[in-house]
Structures are given as structure tokens and as C-alpha cells.
C-alpha positions in Angstrom: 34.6 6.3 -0.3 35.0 8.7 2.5 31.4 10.6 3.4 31.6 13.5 5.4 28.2 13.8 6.5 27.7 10.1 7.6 27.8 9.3 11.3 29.0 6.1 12.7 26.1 3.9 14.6 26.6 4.4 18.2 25.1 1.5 21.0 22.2 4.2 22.0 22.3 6.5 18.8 20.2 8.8 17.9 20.1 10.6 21.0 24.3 10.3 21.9 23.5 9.7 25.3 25.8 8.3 27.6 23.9 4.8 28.9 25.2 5.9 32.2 23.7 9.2 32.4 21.4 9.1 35.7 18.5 11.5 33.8 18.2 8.3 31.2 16.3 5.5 32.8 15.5 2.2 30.4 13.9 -0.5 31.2 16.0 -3.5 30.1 14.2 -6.4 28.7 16.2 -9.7 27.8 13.4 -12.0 27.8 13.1 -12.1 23.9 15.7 -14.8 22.1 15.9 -14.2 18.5 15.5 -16.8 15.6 16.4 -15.1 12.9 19.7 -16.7 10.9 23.1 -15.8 10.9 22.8 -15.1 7.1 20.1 -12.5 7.6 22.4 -10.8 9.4 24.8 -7.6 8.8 27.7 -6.1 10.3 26.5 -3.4 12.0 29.8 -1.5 11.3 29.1 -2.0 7.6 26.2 0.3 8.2 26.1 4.5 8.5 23.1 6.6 9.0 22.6 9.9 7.4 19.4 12.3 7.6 16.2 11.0 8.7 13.3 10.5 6.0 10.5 9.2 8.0 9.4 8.4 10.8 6.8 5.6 12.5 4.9 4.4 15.7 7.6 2.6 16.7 10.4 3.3 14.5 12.6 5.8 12.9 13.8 5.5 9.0 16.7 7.0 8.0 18.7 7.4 4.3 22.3 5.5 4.7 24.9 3.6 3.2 25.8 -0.2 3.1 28.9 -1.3 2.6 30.2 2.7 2.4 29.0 3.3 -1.5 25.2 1.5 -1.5 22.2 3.6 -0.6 20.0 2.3 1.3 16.6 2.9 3.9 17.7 1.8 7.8 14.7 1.2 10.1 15.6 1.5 13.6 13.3 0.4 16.2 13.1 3.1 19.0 14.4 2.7 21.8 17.7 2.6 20.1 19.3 0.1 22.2 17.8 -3.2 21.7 17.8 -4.3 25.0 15.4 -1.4 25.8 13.0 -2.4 23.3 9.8 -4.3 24.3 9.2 -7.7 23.8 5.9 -7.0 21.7 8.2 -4.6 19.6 11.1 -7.2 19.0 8.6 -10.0 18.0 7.4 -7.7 15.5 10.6 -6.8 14.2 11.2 -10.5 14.2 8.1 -11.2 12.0 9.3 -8.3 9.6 12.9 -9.5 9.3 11.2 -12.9 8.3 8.6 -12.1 6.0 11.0 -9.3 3.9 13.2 -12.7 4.1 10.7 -14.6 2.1 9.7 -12.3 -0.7 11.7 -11.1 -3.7 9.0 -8.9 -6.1 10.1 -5.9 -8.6 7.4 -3.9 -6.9 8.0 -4.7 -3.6 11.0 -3.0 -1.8 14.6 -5.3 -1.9 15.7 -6.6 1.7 19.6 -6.2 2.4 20.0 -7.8 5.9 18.9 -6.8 9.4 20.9 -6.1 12.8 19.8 -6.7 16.3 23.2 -5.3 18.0 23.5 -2.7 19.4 20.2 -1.8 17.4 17.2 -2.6 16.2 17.8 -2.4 12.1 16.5 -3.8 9.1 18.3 -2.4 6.0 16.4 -2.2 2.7 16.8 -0.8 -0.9 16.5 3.3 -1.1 14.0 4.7 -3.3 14.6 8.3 -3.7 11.3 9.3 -4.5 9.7 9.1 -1.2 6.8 7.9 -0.4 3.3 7.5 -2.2 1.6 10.1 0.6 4.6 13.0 0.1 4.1 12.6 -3.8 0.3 13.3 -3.6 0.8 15.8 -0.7 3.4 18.0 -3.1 1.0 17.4 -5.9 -2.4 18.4 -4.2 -4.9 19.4 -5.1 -3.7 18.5 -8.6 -4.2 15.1 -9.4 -1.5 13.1 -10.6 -1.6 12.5 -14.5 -4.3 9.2 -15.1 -1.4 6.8 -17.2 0.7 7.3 -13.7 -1.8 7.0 -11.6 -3.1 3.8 -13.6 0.7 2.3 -13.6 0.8 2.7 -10.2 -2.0 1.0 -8.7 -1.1 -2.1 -11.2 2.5 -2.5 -9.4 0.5 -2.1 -6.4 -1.9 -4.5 -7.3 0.9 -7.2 -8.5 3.0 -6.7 -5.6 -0.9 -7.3 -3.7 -0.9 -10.6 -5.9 2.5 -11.6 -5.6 1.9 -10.9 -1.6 -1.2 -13.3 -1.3 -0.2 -16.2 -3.4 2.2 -15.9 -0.9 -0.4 -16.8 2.1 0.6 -13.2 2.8 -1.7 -10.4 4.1 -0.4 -7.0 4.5 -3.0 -5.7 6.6 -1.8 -1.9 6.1 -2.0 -1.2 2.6 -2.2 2.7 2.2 0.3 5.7 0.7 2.7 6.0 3.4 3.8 2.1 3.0 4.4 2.6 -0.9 7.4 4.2 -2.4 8.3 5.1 -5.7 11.5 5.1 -7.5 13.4 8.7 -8.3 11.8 8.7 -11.6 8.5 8.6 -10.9 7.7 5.2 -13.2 7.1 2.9 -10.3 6.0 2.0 -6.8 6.9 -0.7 -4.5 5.5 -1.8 -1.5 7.1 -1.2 2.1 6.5 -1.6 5.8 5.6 -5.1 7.1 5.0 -4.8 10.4 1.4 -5.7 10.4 2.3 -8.9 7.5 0.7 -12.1 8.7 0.4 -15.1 7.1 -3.4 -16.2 6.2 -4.3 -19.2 8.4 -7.1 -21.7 8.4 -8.7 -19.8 11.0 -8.3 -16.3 9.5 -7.2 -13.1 10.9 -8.8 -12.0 14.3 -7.1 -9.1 15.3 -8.0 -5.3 13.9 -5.1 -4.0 12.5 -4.2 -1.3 10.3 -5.2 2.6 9.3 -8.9 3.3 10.0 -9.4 5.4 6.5 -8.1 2.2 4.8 -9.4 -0.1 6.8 -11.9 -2.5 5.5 -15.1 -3.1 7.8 -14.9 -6.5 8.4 -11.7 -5.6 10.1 -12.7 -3.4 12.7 -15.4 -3.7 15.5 -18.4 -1.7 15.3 -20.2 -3.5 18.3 -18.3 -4.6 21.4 -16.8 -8.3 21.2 -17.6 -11.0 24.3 -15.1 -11.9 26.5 -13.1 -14.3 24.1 -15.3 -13.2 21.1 -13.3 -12.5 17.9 -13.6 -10.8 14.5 -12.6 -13.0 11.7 -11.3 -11.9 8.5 -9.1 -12.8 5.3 -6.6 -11.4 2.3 -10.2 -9.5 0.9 -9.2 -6.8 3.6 -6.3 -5.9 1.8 -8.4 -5.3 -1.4 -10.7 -2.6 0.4 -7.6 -1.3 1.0 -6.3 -1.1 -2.0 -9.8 0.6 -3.8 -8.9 3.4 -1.6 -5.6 4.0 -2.3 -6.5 3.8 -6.0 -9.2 5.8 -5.1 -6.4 8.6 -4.1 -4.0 7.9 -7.0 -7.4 8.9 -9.5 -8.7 12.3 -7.5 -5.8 13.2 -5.1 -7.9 14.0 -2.1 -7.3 12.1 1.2 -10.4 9.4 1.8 -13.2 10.5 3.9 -12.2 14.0 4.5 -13.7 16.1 7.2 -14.0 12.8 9.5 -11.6 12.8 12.3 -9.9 9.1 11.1 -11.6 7.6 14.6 -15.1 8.3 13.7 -14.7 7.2 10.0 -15.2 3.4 10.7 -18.9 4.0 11.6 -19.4 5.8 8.1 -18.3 3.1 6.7 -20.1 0.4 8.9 -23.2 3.1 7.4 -21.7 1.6 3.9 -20.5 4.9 3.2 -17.2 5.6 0.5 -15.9 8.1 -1.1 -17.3 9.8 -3.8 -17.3 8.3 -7.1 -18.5 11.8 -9.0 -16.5 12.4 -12.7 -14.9 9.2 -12.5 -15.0 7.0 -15.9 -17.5 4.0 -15.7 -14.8 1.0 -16.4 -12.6 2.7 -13.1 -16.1 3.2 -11.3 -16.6 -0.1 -11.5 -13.4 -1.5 -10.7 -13.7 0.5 -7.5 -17.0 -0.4 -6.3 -16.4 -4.1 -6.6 -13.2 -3.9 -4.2 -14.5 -1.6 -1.7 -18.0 -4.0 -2.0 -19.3 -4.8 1.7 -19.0 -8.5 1.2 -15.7 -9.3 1.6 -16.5 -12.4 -0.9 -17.8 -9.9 -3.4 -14.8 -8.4 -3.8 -12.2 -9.5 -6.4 -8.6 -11.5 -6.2 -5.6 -9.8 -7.2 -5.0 -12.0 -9.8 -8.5 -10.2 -11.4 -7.3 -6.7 -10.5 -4.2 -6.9 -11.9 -6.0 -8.0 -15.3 -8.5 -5.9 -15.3 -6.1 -3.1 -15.0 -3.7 -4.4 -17.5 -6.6 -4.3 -20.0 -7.6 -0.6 -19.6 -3.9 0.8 -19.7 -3.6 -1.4 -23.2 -6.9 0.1 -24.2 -6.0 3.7 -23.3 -2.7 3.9 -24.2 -1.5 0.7 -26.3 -1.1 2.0 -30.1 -0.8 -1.9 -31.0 -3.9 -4.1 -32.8 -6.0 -5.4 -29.8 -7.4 -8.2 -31.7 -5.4 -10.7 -28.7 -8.2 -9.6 -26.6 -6.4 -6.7 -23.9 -9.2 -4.5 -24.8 -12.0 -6.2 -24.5 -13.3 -4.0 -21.4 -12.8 -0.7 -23.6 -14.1 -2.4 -26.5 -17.2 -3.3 -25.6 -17.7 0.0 -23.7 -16.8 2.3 -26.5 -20.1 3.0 -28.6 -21.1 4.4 -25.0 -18.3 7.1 -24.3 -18.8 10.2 -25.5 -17.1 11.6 -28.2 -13.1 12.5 -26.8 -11.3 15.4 -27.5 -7.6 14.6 -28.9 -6.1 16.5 -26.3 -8.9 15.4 -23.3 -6.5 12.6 -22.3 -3.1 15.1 -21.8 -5.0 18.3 -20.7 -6.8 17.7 -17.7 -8.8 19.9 -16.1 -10.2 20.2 -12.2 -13.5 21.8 -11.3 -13.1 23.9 -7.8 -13.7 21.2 -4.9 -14.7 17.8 -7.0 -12.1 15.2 -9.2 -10.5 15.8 -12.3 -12.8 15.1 -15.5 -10.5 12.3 -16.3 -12.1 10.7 -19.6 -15.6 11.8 -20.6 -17.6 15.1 -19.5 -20.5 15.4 -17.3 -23.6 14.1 -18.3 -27.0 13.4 -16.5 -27.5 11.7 -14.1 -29.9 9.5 -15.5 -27.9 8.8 -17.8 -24.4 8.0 -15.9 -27.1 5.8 -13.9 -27.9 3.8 -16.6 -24.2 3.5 -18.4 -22.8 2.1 -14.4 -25.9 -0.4 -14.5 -24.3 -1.9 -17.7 -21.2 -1.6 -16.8 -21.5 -3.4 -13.5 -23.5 -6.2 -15.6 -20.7 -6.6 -17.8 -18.1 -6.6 -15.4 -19.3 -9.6 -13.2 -19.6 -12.0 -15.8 -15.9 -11.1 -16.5 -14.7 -11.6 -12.6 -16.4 -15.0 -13.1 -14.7 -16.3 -16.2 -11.4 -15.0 -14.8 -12.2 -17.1 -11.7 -13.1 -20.1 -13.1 -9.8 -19.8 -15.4 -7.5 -18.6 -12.4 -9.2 -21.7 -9.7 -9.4 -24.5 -12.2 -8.7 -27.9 -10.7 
């Protein structure tokens, strides 16, 4: 099938400059031998670029076509010529090539093959919705509707599960490296550049966004000389709280901080605000984005937690098998809900959607989160001790 608009990969494309050309000076570094296997592999002529769709620190993403009629996603690492790239680059690359090797998740974006001549490429599934960030950019400042903001943060949070049962941190969990599908019904996870895999000895090194970022991750006092900051999977669950955070109000985390000054606010145990959210969500969040690290819960909790309130919001089956047991024992507390409060939601100028119930006094919401937050810790327990029996 014959595309007109494609463009065949050249050894230095984008630019379609001649490697001779005396203004272009690379510095060539062969130092780097590969291990990645043949099978991993793909014929970069089997490979075409089209129009870019995003773009990275170190890498450029463009729509294209495998095989002549598959879409696909192609990464390129920049500089486009591999032997120009760095060595700190290409070991990345290496460890990304690997890790998308490993995994195979329905919410987590299918890996096709990599190249390494003349480019830099790894080759993924295309999902022509874009990313998370563009959908809530086009949206703002209307929030997305609550069922699809609920249904996404539970593929997020079973990729997240999948991911760490895995030994598999992400380390950059935030709406730019989750993509949804053309019809808006689900998300999968992207972009593994940061991936490690969990050792005995933890992470040391501060990676990822700084308005996602958990605080045990960054520094907020200068390390000795051979001094490092130890951490585990519980950072990507901060991370996560604020990206759910996003999907329920639609408003970027800590605005009004430039993003370097935001890991002192929240060093300050500072997070973003939790006004007009409903109780059970309220809670949800503040046990992720908890200080402790050890506080916070596994995915495997999440991901029930989560199923538990979609069935009780939206499931018109019996829930005597126990899937709404959170809503349940919540409901003589709600107030009383319109018919139409759940599809018609309205946005006060400058704070988050009234998602569930209306405003009430403060006292009061005081008193509902207290019970709340005593009802949902003897739940992460009981999950634990199910999920981590011997």
C-alpha cells in the first residue's frame, strides 16, 4: 500500500543533512556494544516516518508505519545517527528496549521491535488519542467526566500493579507518559526511560518530574560525598495520587510554583487541594500521597479500592458479593443526590468540580474524613494480610 506522505528513513534523518557537510560536526562515539537480541530487532527499511507527535529530552516521537499498512509510534533518539549518540543515551535506550521486552499488559503500550542502524528506534503500538496531558490541556478548565476519569486511573493503577509485581519501578509516572486509545475508553502507560528494576538496596538516584515527584525521591538537604537517597516502588504511588489528582479536578499540580521550587512545598508536606472532592476519593488520595512512603498503599490495594467505587457508582448489579462495601458503609452519610448530579456537573469559578455531594461545613466534612480515614485503614490492612499471606 503505496503512502504518499511517508518518507523513507535516511542514515541522519530528520534533518537530511549530508554527513559530509563541513557546518555539521558530530562527535562519534563507538564505545557502547549493544546486547540487545537479534529477535528484538527490525528491518529498519520495514519502517517509515510520517508527522511528528511529540517530542522529549532526548528523543523525538513520530506517527509511522510498520510493515507499510501497521500504525505505529517510532522513538528516535536524537542525534539521529547512532554513532553520534552518547553513551549515557544508548545505555538508556538499551534499558528501554529491554524492559518494553519484558512486559506484555492491556494497559501498558505493545512493543513491536527496536533498531539501532542507522538510528536510534524503538517501534511501539499507536494510540491515536494522544497523550493523557493534550486530553486534559483540550479539556481545561473543564474536568473530564468522573466514570472516565475513574476508569482511567484504574488502568493506570493495574498497569502500576502489573509494573511492580514485575520488580518494576517506573520512576516517571505523570500525564505525558500515558496515552489513550482513539476512543477515549482507555489509557496505557508509555515511556521507560527512567524503568529500573527494584533491588535489595533500593533506588538512590532522583529521577523523574518534580510536580510528581514523591519526596523521598528528591534531596531537600545536600548529600555527603558518597551519601545517597534511598527509595522504593512507594514513589511511584505518590506519583500516581497526583495524576489521579489531575484526572478528578483538571488543573495542573501545584500551580503558581515554578516546577523547581515545588519540592520544598512539598518537603513543607504541602499537596494539592483536596476542596469538593468526595470523602471515599479524599481518602484514597491522601493515603498515596502520605509522607511515609510505608504509609502509603500497594497497587494491588489501589486497584481494589478503585474497582469497588466504580461498581458502587455505576454497577446496576446486586452488590451483595461485597464490591460495594466502601460505598455501602458510607451511604447513610452522603447527602441526599440529585438524579441528574452524577451526569450534570457543574464548576465553581477557580475551585474543582462538585463531583458527588454539595458543600457543607466544614465541621462537618471534618468529621465525615475522620471516619472515613478510620474506616479505610482497617480495609488496607485486611487487604494486606490477604494479598502477603505466606
Amino acid at each position: 500500500m503505496a503512502v504518499a506522505s511517508a518518507m523513507t528513513l535516511y542514515p541522519n534523518y530528520p534533518f537530511f543533512l549530508s554527513p559530509s557537510d563541513p557546518e555539521r560536526v558530530e562527535y562519534v562515539d563507538n564505545s557502547f556494544d549493544f546486547n540487545i537480541g537479534r529477535e528484538l530487532l527490525l528491518d529498519p527499511n520495514d519502517i517509515v516516518t510520517r508527522e511528528m507527535i511529540g517530542e522529549g529530552g532526548y528523543s523525538i516521537v513520530y506517527k509511522g508505519l510498520f510493515k507499510s499498512f501497521i500504525p505505529v509510534a517510532v522513538k528516535i533518539v536524537q542525534p539521529s545517527r547512532t554513532a553520534a549518540v552518547s553513551r549515557q543515551h544508548k545505555e538508556k535506550f538499551q534499558e528501554e528496549v529491554l524492559f518494553l521486552s519484558k512486559i506484555h499488559h492491556n494497559n501498558i503500550v505493545k512493543f513491536f521491535g527496536a533498531c539501532i542502524e542507522p538510528q536510534l528506534m524503538i517501534v511501539t503500538e499507536l494510540l491515536e488519542g494522544g497523550t493523557l496531558q493534550k486530553l486534559l490541556w483540550d479539556s481545561r478548565p473543564i474536568p473530564l467526566d468522573l466514570k472516565m476519569s475513574l476508569n482511567f486511573a484504574l488502568d493506570i493503577s493495574r498497569a502500576m500493579e502489573y509494573l511492580h509485581s514485575k520488580g518494576i519501578i517506573h520512576r516517571d509516572l505523570k500525564p505525558r507518559n500515558v496515552l489513550v486509545t482513539s476512543d477515549l475508553t482507555e489509557v496505557k502507560l508509555a515511556d521507560f526511560g527512567l524503568a529500573r528494576e527494584e533491588t535489595a538496596s533500593c533506588m538512590t538516584s532522583e529521577a523523574g518530574t518534580y510536580r510528581w515527584m514523591a519526596p523521598e525521591v528528591f534531596s531537600r538537604e545536600p548529600l555527603r560525598i558518597g551519601e545517597k537517597k534511598h527509595y522504593d516502588h512507594k514513589a511511584d504511588v505518590y506519583s500516581f495520587a497526583i495524576v489521579f489528582w489531575e484526572l478528578l479536578t483538571n488543573r495542573q499540580p501545584f500551580s503558581g510554583l515554578h516546577q523547581i521550587t515545588v519540592p520544598y512545598f512539598v518537603s513543607q508536606k504541602e499537596r494539592p487541594s483536596l476542596r469538593d472532592l468526595p470523602d471515599e476519593i479524599v481518602s484514597i488520595l491522601e493515603s498515596c500521597w502520605a509522607e511515609d512512603s510505608n504509609a502509603r498503599p500497594e497497587f494491588k490495594e489501589i486497584t481494589v479500592l478503585l474497582t469497588n467505587l466504580m461498581s458502587s457508582l455505576y454497577s446496576d448489579t446486586d452488590s451483595s458479593c461485597g464490591a460495594t462495601v466502601i460505598m455501602n458503609y458510607l451511604s447513610d452519610d452522603l447527602d441526599t443526590i440529585d438524579e441528574g448530579s452524577m451526569t450534570n456537573l457543574t464548576q465553581d469559578e477557580g475551585s474543582t468540580t462538585n463531583l458527588i455531594q454539595e458543600r457543607e461545613p466544614e465541621e462537618r466534612r471534618r468529621k465525615k474524613k475522620k471516619k472515613v480515614m478510620n474506616f479505610i485503614r482497617p480495609f488496607f490492612k485486611m487487604f494486606r494480610a490477604c494479598l502477603y499471606k505466606p
